[in-house]
HTML snippet that shows the backbone in 3Dmol.js (N, CA, C, O; Angstrom):
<script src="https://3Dmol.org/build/3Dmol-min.js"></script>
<div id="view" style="width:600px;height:400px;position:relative"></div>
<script>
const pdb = `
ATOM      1  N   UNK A   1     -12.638  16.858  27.502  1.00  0.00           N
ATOM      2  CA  UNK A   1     -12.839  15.518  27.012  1.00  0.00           C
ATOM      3  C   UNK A   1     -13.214  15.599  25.535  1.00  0.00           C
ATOM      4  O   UNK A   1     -14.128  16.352  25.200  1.00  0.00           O
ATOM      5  N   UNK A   2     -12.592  14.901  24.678  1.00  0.00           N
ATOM      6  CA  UNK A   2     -13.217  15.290  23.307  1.00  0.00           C
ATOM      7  C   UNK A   2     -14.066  13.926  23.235  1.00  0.00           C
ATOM      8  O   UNK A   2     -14.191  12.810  23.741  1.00  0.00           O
ATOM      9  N   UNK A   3     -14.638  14.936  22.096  1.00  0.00           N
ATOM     10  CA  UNK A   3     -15.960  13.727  21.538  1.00  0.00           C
ATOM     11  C   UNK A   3     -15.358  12.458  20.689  1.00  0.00           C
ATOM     12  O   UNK A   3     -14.502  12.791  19.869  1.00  0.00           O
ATOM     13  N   UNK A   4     -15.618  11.268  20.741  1.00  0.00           N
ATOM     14  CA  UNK A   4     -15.586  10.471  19.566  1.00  0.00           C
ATOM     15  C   UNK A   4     -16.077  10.798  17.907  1.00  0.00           C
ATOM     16  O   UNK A   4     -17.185  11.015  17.418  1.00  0.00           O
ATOM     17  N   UNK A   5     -15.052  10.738  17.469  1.00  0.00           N
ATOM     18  CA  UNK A   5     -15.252  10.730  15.561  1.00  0.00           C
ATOM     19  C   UNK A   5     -16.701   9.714  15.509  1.00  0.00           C
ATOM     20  O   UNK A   5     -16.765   8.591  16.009  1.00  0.00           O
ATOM     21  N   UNK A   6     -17.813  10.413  14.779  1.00  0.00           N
ATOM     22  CA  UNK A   6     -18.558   9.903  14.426  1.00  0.00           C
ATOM     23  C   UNK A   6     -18.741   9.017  13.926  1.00  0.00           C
ATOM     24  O   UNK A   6     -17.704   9.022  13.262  1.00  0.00           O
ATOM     25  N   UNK A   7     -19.513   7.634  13.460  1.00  0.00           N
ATOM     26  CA  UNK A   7     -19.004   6.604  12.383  1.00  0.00           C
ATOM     27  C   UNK A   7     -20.374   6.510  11.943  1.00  0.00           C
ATOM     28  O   UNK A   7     -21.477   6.293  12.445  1.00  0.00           O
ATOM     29  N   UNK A   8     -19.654   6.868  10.300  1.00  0.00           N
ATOM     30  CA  UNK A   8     -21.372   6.653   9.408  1.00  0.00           C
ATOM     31  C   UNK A   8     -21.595   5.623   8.532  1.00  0.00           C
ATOM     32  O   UNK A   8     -20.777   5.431   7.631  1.00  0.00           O
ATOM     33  N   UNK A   9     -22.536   4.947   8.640  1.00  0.00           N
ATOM     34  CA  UNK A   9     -22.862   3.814   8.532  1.00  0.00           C
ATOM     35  C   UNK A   9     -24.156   4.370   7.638  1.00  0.00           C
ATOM     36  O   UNK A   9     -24.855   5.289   8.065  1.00  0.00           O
ATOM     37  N   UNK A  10     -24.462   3.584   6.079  1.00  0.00           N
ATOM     38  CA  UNK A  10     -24.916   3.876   5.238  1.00  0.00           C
ATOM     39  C   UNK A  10     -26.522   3.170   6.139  1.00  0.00           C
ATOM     40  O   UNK A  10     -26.436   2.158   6.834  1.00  0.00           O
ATOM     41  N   UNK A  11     -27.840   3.907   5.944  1.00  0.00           N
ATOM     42  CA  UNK A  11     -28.614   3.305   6.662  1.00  0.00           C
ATOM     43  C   UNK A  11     -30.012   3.107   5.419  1.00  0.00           C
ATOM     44  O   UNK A  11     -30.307   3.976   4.599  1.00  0.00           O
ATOM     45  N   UNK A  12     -30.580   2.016   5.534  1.00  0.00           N
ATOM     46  CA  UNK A  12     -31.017   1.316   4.348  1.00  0.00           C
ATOM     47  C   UNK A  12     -32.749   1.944   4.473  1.00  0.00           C
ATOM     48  O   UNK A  12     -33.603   1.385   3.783  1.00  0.00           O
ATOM     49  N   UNK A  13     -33.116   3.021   5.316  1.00  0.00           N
ATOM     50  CA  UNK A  13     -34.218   3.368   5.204  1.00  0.00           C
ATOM     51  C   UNK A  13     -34.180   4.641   4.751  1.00  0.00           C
ATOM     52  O   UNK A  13     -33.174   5.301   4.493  1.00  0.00           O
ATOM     53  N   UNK A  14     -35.877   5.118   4.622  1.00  0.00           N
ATOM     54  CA  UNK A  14     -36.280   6.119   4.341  1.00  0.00           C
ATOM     55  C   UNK A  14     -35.793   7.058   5.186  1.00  0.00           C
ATOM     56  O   UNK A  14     -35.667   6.723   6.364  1.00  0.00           O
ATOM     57  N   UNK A  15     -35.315   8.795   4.671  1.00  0.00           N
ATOM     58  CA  UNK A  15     -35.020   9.185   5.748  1.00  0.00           C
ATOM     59  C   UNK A  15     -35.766  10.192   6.625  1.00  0.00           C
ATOM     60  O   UNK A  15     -35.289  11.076   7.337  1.00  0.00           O
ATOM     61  N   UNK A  16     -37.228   9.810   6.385  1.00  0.00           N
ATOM     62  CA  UNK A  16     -38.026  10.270   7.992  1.00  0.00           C
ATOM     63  C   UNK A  16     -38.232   9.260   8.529  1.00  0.00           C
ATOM     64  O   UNK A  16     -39.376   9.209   8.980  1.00  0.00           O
ATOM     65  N   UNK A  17     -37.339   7.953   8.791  1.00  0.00           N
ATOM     66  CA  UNK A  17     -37.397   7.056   9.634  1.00  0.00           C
ATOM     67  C   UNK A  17     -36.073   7.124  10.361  1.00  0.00           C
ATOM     68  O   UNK A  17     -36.073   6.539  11.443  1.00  0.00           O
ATOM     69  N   UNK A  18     -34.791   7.792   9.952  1.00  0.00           N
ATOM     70  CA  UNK A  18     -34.107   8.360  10.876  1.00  0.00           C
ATOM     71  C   UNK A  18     -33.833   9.238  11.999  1.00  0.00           C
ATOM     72  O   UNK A  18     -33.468  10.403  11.846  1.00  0.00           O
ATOM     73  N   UNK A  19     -33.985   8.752  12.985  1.00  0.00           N
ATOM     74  CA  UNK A  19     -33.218   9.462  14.328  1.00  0.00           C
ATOM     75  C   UNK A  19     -32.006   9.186  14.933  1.00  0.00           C
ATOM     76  O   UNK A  19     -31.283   8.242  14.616  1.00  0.00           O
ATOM     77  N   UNK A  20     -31.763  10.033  15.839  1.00  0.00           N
ATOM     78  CA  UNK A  20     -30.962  10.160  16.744  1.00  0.00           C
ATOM     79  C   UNK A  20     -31.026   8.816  17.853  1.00  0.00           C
ATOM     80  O   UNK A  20     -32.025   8.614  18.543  1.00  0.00           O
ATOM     81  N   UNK A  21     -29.947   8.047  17.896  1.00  0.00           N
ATOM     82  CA  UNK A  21     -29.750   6.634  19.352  1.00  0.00           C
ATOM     83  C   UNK A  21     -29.845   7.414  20.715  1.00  0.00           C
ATOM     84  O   UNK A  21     -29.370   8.399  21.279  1.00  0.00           O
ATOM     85  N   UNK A  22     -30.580   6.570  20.874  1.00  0.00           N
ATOM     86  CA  UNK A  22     -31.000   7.456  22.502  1.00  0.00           C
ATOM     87  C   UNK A  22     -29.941   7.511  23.445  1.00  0.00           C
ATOM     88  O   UNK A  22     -30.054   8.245  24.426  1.00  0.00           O
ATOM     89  N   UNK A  23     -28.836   6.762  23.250  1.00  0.00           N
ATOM     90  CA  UNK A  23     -27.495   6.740  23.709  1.00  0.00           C
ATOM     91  C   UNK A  23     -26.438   7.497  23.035  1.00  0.00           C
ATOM     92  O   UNK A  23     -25.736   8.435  23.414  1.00  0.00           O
ATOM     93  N   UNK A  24     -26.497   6.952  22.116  1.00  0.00           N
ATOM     94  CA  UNK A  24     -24.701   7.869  21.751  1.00  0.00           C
ATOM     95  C   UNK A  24     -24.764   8.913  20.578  1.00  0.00           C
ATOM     96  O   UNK A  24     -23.933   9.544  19.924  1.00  0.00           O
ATOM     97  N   UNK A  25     -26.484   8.777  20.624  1.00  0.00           N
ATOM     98  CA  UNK A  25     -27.007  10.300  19.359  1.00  0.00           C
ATOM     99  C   UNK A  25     -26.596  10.460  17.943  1.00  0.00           C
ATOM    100  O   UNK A  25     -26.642  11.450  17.213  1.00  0.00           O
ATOM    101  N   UNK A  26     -26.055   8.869  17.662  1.00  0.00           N
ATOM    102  CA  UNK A  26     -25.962   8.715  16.668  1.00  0.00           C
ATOM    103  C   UNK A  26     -26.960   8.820  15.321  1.00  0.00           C
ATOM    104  O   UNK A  26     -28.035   8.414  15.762  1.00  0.00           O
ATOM    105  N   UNK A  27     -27.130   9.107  14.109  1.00  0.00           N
ATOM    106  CA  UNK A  27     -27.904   8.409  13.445  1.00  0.00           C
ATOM    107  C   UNK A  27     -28.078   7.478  13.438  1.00  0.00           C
ATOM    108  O   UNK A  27     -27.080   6.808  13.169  1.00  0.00           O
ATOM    109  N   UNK A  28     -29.781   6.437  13.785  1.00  0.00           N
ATOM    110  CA  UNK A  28     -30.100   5.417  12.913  1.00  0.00           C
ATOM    111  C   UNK A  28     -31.379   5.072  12.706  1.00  0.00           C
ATOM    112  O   UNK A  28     -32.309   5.784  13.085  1.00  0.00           O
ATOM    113  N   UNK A  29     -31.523   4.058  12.148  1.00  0.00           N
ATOM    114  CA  UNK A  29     -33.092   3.709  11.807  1.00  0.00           C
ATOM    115  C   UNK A  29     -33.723   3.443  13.216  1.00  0.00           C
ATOM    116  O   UNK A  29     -33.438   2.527  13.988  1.00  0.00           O
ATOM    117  N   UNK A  30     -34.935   4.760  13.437  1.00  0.00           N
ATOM    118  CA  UNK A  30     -35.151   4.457  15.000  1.00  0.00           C
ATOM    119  C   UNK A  30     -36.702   4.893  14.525  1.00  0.00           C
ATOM    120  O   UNK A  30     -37.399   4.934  15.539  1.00  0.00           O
ATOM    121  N   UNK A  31     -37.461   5.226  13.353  1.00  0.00           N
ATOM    122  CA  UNK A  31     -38.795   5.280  13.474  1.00  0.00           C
ATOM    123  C   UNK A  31     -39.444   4.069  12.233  1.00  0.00           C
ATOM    124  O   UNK A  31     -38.709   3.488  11.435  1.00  0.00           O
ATOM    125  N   UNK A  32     -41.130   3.856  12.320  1.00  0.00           N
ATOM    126  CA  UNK A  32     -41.193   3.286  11.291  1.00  0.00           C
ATOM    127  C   UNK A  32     -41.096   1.334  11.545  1.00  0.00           C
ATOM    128  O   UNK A  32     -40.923   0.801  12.642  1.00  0.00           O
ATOM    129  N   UNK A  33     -41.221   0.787  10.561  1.00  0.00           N
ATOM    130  CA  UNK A  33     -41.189  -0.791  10.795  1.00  0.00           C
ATOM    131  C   UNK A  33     -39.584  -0.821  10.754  1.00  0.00           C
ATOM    132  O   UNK A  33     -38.754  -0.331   9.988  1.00  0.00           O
ATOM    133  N   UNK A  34     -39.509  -1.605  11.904  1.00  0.00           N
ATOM    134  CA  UNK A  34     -38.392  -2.181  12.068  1.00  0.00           C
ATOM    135  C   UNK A  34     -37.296  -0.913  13.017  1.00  0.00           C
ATOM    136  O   UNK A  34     -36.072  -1.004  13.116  1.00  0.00           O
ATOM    137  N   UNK A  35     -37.769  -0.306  13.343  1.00  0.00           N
ATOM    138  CA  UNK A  35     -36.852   0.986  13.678  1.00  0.00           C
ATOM    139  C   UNK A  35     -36.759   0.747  14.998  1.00  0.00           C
ATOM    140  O   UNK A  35     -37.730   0.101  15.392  1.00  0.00           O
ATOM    141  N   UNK A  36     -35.573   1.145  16.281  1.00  0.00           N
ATOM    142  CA  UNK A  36     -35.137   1.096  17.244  1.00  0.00           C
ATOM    143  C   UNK A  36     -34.815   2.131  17.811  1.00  0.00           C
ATOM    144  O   UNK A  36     -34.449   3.016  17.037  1.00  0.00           O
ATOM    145  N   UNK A  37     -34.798   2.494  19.355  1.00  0.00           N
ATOM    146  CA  UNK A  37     -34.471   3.245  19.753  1.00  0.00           C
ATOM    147  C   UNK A  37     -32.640   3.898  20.071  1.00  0.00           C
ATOM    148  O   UNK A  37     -32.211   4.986  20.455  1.00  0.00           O
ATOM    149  N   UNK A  38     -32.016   2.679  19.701  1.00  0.00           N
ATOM    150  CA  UNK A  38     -30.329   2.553  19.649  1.00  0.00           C
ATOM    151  C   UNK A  38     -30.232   2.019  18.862  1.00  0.00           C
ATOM    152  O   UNK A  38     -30.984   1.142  18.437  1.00  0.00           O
ATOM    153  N   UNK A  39     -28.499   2.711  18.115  1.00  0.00           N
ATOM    154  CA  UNK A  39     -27.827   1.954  17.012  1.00  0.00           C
ATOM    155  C   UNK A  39     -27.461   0.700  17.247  1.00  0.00           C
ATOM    156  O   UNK A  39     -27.697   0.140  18.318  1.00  0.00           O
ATOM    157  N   UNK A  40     -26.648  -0.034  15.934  1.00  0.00           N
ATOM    158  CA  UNK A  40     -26.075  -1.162  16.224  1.00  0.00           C
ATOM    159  C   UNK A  40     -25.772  -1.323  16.699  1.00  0.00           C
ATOM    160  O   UNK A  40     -25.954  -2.531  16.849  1.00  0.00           O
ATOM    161  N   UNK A  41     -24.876  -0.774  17.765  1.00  0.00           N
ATOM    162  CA  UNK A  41     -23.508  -0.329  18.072  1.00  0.00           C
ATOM    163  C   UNK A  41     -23.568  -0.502  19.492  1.00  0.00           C
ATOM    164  O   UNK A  41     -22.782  -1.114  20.214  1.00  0.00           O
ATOM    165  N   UNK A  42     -24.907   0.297  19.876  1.00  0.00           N
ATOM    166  CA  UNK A  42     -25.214   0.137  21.553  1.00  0.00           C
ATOM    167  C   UNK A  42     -26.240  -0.700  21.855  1.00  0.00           C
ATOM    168  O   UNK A  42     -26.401  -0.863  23.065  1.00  0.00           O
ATOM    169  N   UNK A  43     -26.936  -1.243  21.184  1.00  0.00           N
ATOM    170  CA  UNK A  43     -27.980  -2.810  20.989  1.00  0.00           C
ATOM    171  C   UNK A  43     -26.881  -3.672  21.275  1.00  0.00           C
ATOM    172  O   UNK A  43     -27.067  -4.461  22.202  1.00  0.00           O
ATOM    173  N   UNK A  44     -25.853  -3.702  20.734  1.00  0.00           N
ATOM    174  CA  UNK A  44     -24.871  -5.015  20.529  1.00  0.00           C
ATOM    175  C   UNK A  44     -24.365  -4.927  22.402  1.00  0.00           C
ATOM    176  O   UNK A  44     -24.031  -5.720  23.283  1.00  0.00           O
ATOM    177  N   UNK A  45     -24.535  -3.744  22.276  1.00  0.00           N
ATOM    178  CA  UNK A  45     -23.470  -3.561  24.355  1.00  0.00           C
ATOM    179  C   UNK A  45     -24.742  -3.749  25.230  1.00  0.00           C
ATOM    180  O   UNK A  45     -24.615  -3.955  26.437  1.00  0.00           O
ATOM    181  N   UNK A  46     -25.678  -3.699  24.782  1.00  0.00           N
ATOM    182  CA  UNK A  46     -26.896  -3.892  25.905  1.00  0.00           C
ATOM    183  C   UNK A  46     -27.316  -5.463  25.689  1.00  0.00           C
ATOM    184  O   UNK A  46     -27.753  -6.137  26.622  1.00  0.00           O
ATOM    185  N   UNK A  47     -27.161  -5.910  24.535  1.00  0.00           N
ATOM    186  CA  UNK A  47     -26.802  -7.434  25.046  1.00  0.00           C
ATOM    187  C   UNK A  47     -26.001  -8.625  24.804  1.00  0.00           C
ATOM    188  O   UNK A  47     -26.204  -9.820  24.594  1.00  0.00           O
ATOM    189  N   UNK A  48     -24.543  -7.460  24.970  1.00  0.00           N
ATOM    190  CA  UNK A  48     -23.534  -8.233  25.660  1.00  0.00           C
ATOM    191  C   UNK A  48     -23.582  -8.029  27.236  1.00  0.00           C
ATOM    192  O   UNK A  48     -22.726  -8.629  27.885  1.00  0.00           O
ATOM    193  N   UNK A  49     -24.431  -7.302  27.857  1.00  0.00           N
ATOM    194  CA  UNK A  49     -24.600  -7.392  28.737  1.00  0.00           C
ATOM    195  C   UNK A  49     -25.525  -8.253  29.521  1.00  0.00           C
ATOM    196  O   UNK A  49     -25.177  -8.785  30.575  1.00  0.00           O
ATOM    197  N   UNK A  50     -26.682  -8.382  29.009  1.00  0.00           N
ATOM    198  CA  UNK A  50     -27.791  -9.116  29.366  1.00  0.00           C
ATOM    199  C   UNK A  50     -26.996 -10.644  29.650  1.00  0.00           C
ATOM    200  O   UNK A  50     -27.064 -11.284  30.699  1.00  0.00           O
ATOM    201  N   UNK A  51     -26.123 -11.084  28.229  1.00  0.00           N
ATOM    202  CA  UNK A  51     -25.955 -11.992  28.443  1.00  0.00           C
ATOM    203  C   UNK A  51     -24.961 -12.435  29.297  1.00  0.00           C
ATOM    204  O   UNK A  51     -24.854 -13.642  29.515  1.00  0.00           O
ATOM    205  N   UNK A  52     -23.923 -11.310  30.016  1.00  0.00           N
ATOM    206  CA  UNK A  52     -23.064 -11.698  30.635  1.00  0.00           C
ATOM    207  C   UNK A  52     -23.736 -11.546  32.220  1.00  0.00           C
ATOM    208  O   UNK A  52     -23.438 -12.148  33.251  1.00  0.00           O
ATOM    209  N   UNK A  53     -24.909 -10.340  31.930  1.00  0.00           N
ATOM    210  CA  UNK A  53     -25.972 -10.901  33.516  1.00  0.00           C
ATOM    211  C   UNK A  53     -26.371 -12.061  33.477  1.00  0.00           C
ATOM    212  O   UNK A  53     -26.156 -12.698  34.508  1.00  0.00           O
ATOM    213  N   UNK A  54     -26.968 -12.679  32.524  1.00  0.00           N
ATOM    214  CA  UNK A  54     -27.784 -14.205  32.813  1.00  0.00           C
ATOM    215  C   UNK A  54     -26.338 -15.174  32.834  1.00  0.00           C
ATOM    216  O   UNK A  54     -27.036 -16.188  32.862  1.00  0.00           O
ATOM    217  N   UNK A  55     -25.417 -15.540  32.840  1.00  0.00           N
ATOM    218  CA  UNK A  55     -24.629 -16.476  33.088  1.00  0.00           C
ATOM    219  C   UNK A  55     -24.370 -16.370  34.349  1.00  0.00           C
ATOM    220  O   UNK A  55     -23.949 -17.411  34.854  1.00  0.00           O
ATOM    221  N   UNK A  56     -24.543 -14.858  35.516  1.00  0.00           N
ATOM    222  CA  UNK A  56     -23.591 -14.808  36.463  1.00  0.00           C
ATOM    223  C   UNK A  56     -25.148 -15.665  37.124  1.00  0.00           C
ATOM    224  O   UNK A  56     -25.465 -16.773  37.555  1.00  0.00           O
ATOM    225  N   UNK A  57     -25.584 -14.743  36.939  1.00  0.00           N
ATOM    226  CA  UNK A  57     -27.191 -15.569  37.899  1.00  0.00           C
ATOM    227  C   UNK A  57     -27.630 -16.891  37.928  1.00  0.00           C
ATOM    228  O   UNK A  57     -28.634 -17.194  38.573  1.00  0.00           O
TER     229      UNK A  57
END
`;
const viewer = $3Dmol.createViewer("view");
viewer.addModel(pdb, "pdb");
viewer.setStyle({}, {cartoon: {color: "spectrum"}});
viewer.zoomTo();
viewer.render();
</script>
């Protein structure tokens, strides 16, 4: 199975506020104010999901 081509995305913090997305191990702003544990990328799929759970319910 090959891996997906990485996609780098210029990230607007300091960089000991960069980590690894706890999902797809990407770089991003994950320590620090404002920092997350997932990129854009998989934030955006966790709630496109939420929201396609709360409509079915």
């Amino acid at each position: 199975m090959a891996t997906p081509a990485p996609t780098t995305v210029p990230l607007s913090c300091p960089p000991k506020e960069i980590g690894r997305c706890a999902t797809c191990q990407q770089p991003c702003h994950r320590y620090g104010h404002g920092g997350n544990p997932l990129c854009a990328a998989c934030r955006a799929k966790v709630e496109a999901g939420r929201v396609k759970a709360s409509a079915v319910a």
